[in-house]
C-alpha positions as CSV (number, residue, x, y, z in Angstrom):
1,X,0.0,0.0,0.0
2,X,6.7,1.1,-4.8
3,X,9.4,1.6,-6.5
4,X,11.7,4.3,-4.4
5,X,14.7,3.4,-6.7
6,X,13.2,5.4,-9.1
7,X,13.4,9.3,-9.7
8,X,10.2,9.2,-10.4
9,X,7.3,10.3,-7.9
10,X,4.6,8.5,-6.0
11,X,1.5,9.5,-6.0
12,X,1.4,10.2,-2.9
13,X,4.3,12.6,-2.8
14,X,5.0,13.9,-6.3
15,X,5.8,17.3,-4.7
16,X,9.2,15.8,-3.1
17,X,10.6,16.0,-6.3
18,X,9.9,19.6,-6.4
19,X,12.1,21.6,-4.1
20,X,10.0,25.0,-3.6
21,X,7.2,22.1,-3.0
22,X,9.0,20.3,-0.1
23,X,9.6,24.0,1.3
24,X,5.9,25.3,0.8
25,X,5.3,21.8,2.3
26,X,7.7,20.9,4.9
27,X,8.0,17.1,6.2
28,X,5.8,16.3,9.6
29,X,8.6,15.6,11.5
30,X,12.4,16.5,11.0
31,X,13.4,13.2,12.3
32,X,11.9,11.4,9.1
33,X,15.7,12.1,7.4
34,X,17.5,10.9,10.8
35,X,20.2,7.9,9.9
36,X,18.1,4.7,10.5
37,X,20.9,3.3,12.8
38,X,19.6,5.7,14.9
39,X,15.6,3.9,15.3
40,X,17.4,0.1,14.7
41,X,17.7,-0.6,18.7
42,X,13.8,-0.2,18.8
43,X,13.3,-2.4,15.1
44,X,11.5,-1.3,12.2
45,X,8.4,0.1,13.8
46,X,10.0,2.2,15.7
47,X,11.0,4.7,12.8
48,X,6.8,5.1,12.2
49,X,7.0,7.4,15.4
50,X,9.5,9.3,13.7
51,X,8.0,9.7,10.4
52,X,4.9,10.6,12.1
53,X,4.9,12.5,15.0
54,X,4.0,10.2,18.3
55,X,0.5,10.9,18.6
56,X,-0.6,9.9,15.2
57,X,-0.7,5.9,15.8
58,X,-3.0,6.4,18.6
59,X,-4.9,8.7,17.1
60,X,-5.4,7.0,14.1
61,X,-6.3,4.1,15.9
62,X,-9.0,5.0,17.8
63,X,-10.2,7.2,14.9
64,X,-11.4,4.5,13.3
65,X,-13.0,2.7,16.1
66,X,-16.9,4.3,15.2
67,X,-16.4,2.6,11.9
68,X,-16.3,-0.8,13.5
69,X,-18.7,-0.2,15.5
70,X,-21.1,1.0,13.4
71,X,-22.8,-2.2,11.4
72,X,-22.9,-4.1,14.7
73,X,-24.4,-1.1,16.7
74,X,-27.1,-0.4,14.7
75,X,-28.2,-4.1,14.5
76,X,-28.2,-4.4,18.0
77,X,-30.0,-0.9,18.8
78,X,-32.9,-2.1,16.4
79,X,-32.8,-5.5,16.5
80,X,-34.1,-4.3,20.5
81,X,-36.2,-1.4,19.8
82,X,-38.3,-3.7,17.3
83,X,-37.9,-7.6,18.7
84,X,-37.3,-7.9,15.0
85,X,-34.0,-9.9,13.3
86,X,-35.1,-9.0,10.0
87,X,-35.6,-5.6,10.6
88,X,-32.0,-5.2,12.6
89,X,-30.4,-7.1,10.0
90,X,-32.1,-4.9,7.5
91,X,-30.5,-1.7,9.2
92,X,-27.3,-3.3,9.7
93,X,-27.3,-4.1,5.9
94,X,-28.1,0.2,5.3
95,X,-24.7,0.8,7.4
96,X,-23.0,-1.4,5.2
97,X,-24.4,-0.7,1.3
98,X,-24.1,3.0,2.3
99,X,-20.1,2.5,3.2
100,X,-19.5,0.7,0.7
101,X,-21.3,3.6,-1.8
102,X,-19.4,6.3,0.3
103,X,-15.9,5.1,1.2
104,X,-14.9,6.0,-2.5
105,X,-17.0,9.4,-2.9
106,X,-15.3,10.6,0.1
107,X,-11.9,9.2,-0.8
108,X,-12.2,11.1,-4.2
109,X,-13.2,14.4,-2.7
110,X,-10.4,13.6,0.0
111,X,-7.8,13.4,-3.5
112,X,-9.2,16.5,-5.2
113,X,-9.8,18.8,-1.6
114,X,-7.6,17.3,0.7
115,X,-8.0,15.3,3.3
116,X,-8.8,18.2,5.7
117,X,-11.4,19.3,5.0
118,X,-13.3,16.2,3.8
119,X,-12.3,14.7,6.9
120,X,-14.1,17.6,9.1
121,X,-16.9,17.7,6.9
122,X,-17.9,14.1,7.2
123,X,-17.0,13.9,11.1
124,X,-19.8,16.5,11.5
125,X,-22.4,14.9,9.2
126,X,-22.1,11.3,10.4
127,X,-22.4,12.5,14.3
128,X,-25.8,14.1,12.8
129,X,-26.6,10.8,11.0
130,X,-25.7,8.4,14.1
131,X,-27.8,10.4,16.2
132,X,-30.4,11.0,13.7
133,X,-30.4,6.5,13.7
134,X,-30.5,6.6,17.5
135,X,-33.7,8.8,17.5
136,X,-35.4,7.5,14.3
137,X,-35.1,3.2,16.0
138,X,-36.9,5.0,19.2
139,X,-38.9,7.5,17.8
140,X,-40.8,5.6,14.6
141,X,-43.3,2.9,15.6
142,X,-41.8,0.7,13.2
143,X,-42.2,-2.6,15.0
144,X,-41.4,-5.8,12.6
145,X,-42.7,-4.4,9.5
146,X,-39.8,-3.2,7.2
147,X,-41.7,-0.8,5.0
148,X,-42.8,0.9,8.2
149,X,-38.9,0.6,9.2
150,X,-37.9,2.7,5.8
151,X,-37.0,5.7,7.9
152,X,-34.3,3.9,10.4
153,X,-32.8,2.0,7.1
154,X,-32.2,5.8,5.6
155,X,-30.8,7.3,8.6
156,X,-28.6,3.6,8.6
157,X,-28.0,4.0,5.2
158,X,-26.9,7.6,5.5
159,X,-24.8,6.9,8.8
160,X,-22.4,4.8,7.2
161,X,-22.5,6.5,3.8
162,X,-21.0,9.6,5.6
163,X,-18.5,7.4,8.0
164,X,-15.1,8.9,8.2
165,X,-12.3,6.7,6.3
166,X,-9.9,7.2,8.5
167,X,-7.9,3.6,7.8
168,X,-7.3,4.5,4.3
169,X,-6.6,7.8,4.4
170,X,-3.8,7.0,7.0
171,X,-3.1,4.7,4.2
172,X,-2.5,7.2,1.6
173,X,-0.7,9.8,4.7
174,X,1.8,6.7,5.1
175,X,2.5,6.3,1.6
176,X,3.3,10.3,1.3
177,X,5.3,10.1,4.4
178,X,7.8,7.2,3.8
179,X,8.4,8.8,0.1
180,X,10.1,11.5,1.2
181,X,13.8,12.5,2.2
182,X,15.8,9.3,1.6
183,X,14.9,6.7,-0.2
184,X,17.3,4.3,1.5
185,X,14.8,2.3,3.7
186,X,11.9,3.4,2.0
187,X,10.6,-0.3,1.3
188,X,11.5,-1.5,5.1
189,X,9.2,2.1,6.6
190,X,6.5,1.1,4.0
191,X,6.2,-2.2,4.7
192,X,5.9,-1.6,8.6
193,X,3.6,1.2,8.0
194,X,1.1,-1.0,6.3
195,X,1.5,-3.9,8.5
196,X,0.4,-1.6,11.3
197,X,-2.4,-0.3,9.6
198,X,-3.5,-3.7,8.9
199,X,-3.4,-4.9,12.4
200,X,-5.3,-1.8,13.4
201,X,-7.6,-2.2,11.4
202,X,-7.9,-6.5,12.4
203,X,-8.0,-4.7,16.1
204,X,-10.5,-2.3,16.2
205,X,-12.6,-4.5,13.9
206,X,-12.5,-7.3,17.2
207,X,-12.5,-4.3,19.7
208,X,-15.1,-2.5,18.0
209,X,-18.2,-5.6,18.0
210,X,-17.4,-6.6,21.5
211,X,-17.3,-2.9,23.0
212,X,-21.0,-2.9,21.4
213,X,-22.1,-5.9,23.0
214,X,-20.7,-5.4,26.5
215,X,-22.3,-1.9,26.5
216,X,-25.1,-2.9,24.9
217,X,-26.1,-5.4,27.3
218,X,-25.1,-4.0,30.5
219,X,-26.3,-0.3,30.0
220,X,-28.3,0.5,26.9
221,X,-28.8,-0.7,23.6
222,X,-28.6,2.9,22.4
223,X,-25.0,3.8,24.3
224,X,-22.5,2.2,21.6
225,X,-24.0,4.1,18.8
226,X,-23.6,7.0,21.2
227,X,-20.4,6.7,22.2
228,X,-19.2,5.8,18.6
229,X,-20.5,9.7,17.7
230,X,-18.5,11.2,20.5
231,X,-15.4,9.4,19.3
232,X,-16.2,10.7,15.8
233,X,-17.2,14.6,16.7
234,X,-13.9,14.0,19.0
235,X,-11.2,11.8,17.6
236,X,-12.1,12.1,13.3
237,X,-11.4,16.0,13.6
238,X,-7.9,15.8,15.4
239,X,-6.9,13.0,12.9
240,X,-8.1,15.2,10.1
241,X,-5.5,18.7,11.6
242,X,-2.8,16.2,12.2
243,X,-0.2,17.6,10.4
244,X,0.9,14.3,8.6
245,X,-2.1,15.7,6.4
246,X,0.8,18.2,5.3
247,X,2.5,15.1,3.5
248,X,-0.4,14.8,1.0
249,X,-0.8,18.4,-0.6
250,X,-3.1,19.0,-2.9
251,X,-0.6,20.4,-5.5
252,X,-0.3,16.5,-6.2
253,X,-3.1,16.1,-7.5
254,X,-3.2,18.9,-10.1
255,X,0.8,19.4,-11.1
256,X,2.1,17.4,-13.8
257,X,4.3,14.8,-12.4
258,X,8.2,15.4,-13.3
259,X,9.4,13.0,-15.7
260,X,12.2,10.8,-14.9
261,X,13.8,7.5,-15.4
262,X,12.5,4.3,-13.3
263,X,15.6,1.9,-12.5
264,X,13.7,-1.4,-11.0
265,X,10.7,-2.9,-11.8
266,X,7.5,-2.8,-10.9
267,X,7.6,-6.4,-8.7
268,X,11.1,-5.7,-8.5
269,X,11.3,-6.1,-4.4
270,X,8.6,-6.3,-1.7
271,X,6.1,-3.0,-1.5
272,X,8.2,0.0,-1.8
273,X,10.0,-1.4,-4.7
274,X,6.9,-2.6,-6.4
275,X,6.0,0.7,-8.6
276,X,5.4,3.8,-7.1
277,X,6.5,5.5,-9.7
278,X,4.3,7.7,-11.7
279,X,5.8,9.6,-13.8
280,X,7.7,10.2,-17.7
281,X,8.6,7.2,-18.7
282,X,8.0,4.7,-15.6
283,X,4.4,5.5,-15.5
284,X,2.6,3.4,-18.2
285,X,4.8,0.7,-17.0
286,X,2.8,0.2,-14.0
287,X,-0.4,1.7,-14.7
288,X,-0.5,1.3,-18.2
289,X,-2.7,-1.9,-17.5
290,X,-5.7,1.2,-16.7
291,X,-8.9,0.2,-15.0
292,X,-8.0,-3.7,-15.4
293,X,-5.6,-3.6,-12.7
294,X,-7.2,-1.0,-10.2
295,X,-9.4,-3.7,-10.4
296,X,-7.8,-6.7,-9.3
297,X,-7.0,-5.4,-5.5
298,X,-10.5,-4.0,-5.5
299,X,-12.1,-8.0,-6.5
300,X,-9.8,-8.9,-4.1
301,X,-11.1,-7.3,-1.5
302,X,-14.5,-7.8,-2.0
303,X,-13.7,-12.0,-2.1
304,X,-11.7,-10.6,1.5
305,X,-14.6,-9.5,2.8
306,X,-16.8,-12.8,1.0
307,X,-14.2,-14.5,3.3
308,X,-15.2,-12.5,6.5
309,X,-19.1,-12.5,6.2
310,X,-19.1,-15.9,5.7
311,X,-16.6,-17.5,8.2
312,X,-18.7,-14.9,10.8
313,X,-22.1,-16.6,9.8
314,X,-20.8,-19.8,9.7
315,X,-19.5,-19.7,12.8
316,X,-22.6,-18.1,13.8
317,X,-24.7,-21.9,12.6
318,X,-21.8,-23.4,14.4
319,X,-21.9,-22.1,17.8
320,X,-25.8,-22.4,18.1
321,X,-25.4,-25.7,16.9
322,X,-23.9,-26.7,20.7
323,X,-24.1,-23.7,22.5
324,X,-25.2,-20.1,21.6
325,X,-25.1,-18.3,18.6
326,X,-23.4,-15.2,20.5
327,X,-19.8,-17.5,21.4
328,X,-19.4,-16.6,17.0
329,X,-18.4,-13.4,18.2
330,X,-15.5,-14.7,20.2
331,X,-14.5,-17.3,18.2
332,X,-14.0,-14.8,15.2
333,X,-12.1,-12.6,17.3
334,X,-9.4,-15.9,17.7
335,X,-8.6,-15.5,13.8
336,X,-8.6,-11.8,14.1
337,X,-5.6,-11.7,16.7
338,X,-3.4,-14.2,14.9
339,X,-4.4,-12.3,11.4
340,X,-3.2,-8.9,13.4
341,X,0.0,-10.6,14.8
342,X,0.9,-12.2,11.2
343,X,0.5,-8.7,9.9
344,X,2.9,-6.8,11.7
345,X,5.3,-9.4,10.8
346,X,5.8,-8.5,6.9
347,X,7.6,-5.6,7.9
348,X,10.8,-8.6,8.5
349,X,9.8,-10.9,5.5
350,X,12.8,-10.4,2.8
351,X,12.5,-7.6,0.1
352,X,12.9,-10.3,-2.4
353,X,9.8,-12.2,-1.6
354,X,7.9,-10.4,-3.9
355,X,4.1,-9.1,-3.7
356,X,2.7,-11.5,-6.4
357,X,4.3,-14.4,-4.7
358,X,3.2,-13.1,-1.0
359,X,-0.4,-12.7,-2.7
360,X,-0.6,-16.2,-4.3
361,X,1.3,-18.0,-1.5
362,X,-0.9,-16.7,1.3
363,X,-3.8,-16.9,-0.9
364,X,-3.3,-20.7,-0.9
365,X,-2.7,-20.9,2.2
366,X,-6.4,-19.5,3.0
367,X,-8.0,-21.7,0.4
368,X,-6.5,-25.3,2.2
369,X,-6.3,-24.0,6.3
370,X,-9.7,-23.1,5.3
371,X,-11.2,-26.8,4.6
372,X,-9.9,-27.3,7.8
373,X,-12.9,-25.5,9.1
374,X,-15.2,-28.4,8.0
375,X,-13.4,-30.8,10.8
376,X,-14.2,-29.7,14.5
377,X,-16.9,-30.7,16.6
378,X,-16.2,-28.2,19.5
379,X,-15.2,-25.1,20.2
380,X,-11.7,-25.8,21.7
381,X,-11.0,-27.7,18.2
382,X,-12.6,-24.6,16.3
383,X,-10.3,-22.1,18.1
384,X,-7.0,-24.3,17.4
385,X,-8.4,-24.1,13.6
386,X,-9.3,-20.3,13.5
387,X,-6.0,-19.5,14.8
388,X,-4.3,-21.3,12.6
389,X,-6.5,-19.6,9.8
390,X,-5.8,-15.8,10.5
391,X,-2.1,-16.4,9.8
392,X,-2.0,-15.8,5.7
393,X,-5.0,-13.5,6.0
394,X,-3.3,-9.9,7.8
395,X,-0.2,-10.9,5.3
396,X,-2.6,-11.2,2.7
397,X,-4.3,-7.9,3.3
398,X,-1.2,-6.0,3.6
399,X,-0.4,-7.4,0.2
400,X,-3.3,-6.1,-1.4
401,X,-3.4,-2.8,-0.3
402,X,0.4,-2.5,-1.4
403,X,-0.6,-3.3,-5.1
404,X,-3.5,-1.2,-4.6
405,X,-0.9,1.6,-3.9
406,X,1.2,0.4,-6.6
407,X,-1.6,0.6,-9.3
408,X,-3.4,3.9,-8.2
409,X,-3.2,6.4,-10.9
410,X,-2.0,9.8,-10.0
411,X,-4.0,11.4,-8.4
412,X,-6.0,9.0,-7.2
413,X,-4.8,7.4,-4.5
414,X,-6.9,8.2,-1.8
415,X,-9.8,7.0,-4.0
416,X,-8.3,3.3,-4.4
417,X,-7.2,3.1,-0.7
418,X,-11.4,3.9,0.3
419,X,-12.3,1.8,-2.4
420,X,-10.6,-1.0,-1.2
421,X,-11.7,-0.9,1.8
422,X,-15.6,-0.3,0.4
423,X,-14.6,-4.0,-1.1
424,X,-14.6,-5.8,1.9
425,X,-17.5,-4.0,3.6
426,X,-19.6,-5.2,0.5
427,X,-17.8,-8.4,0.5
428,X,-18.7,-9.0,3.9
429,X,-22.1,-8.6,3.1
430,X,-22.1,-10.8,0.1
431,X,-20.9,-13.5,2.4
432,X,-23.2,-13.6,4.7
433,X,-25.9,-13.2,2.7
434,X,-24.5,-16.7,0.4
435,X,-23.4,-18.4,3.7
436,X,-26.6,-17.7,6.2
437,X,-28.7,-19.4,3.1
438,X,-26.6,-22.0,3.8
439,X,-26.5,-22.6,6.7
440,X,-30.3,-22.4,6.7
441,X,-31.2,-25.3,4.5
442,X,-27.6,-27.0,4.3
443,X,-26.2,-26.4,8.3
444,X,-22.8,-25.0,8.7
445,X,-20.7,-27.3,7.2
446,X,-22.0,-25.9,4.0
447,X,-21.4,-22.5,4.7
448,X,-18.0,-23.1,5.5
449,X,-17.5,-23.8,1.5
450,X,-18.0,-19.9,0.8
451,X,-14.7,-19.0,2.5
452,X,-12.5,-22.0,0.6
453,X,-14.2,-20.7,-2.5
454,X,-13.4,-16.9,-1.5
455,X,-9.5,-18.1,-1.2
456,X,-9.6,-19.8,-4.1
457,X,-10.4,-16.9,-5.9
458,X,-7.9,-14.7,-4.3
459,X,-5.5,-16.7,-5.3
460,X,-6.9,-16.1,-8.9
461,X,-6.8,-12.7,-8.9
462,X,-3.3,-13.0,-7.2
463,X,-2.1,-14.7,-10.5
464,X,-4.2,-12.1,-12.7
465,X,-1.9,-9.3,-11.1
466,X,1.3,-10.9,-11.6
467,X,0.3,-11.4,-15.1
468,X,-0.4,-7.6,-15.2
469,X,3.0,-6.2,-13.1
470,X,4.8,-8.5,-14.9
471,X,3.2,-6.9,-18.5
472,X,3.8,-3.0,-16.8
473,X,7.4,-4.2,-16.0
474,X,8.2,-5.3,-19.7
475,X,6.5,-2.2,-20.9
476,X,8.5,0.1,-19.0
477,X,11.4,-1.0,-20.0
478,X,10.2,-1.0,-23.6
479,X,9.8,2.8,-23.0
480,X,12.7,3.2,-21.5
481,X,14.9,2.2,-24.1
482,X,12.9,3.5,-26.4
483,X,13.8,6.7,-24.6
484,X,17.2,6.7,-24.8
């Protein structure tokens, strides 16, 4: 989530190669220049600190927290104002079409009007729209009947149309930040940027559902959605200031990148290394494969998400099957703590394991650990497989927002990151949808196909986009010694 051997600029950071740029726009931090013998005692994550300014991994953790709690508070807030599952579900199923709309409309206006702004905008509107849910599930004798439930599903809808990306826009902040000054350890401050992100974002995802179901059930079913609004009017508006927005100006979105030679390919060496180059002659190498290979990370994501939606409903069948249906929720959270400790390990796998082969290998790894969740009888069994499980799927993640990086067109960048990340939200709803019909008529084992079929075709689409950054490495060299 690119190649820093070239002269060439990311998107992200074009302006570095400008030098009345870099001075209009100074770096966050002086310390992102310091020798990286200095940060080496501490490993690789501690240089994020200093590209970053202390406060921003906190910050942009918690940030983010509303989001996950979002789809999950709004079932459970109507779900117990109406005694209806259908009617919950159909609420929780708003939250998550209207994301998946909105993520990319807001990442778009975050590329052409900076993140700032958008950022401030949408904190304030989605505070509205949560509170405007809270009152409308209370307020409108809806009961069980969904067409008399149309006004909660359009303040649900609008709720998480309007929800603040934070996670991908510190994507994009990341990208711009680890471009600039040197570009010695560029790859090695990427890849332990995104690994981070992706663990935060596996984190608040398991933090986020059970916060909502311990407040939920020992307060008010209304408080999470509550207290996910305060975070937002709070937390989304001091991300948005932060001055690591300084790193994305919006001078590179409207200058004309400087032309310049690439020297390495565009799956030349782990992330940083893998085509971030934009520019002259290096630019149709990477992106000269167009809409076909912003494409690729974006099915990715949405099998990702197919992946999610229906191990969480299969698990759900499983659970009730000896127990309750509510242990799902812990059981998932197993996969999603090995996922977030596998993905803060890519920042130490070798530069030469390259992202096609980290996509494909992990993406096999999904498709067989995941026909091991066809084997246990009980839930001891069950959390031995699920932790097993998670371990190529934060890798695998990390992977596919790298190439989504890599394959961004100028410009554009903050659009891919939300768009990704709108992938899963509407893969996760594809998944349950396919899987809780299974699990209906067929019981859970059946539903535990969707996921092995969801790997199966990650690992598809993994092949698809070595074929393409193989085709944009060729290319650019074709141009390049065509240019000379």
């Amino acid at each position: 989530m690119f190649s820093q051997a070239s002269t060439a600029p990311s998107p992200a950071a074009a302006a570095a190669a400008s030098a009345a740029e870099a001075a209009a726009h100074p770096a966050p931090h002086a310390e992102q220049d310091l020798p990286r013998a200095h940060s080496s005692r501490g490993g690789r994550y501690a240089r994020l600190p200093l590209l970053a300014g202390k406060g921003f991994i906190p910050l942009g953790l918690f940030a983010r927290l509303p989001l996950a709690m979002l789809t999950v508070g709004a079932l459970t807030l109507v779900t117990a104002v109406t005694g209806s599952y259908a009617v919950g579900g159909a609420a929780a199923g708003a939250v998550g079409i209207g994301s998946a709309l909105g993520a990319p409309v807001l990442g778009a206006w975050a590329d052409r009007l900076g993140q700032r702004p958008v950022l401030l905008v949408a904190a304030v509107f989605n505070t509205a729209a949560v509170v405007a849910l809270i009152l409308t599930a209370y307020l409108v004798p809806s009961g069980q009947d969904l067409a008399a439930a149309v006004p909660v599903l359009v303040a649900a809808f609008v709720a998480g149309a309007s929800c603040p990306q934070v996670g991908p826009l510190a994507r994009v902040r990341w990208m711009a930040l680890t471009a600039r000054g040197s570009t010695a350890g560029n790859a090695k401050d990427l890849d332990a940027a995104l690994s981070y992100e992706s663990t935060a974002d596996e984190l608040t995802f398991v933090l986020g559902p059970a916060l909502v179901g311990i407040l939920a059930s020992l307060v008010a079913p209304w408080l999470p959605l509550a207290l996910a609004a305060a975070l937002t009017l709070t937390l989304v508006p001091a991300f948005a200031v932060h001055r690591t927005h300084l790193a994305v100006p919006l001078s590179v979105r409207r200058r004309r990148p400087v032309a310049g030679p690439a020297t390495a390919g565009p799956d030349a060496a782990g992330p940083t290394t893998a085509g971030s180059a934009t520019a002259g002659p290096g630019t149709a190498g990477v992106r000269g494969n167009g809409m076909a290979a912003v494409a690729l990370p974006f099915l990715a994501m949405v099998c990702m998400g197919t992946f999610f939606g229906s191990t969480q409903t299969g698990l759900s069948s499983f659970s009730a099957s000896f127990a309750t249906a509510e242990l799902a929720g812990l059981l998932y959270a197993v996969m999603g703590l090995s996922s977030a400790a596998a993905a803060l390990s890519v920042a130490y796998w070798p530069t030469r394991f390259t992202l096609s082969a980290r996509w494909m290998v992990s993406a096999v790894l999904m498709a067989c650990l995941a026909v091991l969740l066809l084997v246990p009888a009980s839930a001891f069994s069950m959390v031995l497989v699920l932790l097993v499980l998670g371990l190529p799927v934060g890798p695998l993640m990390v992977t596919v927002f790298a190439i989504g990086g890599v394959v961004a067109p100028a410009g554009r960048l903050g659009t891919v990151m939300t768009a990704l990340a709108s992938g899963i939200v509407a893969g996760t709803a594809l998944g349950s949808s396919v899987a809780g019909q299974l699990a209906q008529h067929q019981g859970y084992s059946a539903a535990f196909l969707v996921p092995v079929c969801a790997a199966a075709a990650l690992f598809l689409l993994g092949a698809a986009a070595a074929v393409v950054l193989r085709n944009g490495k060729a290319r650019r060299g074709t141009q390049l010694a065509g240019s000379r």
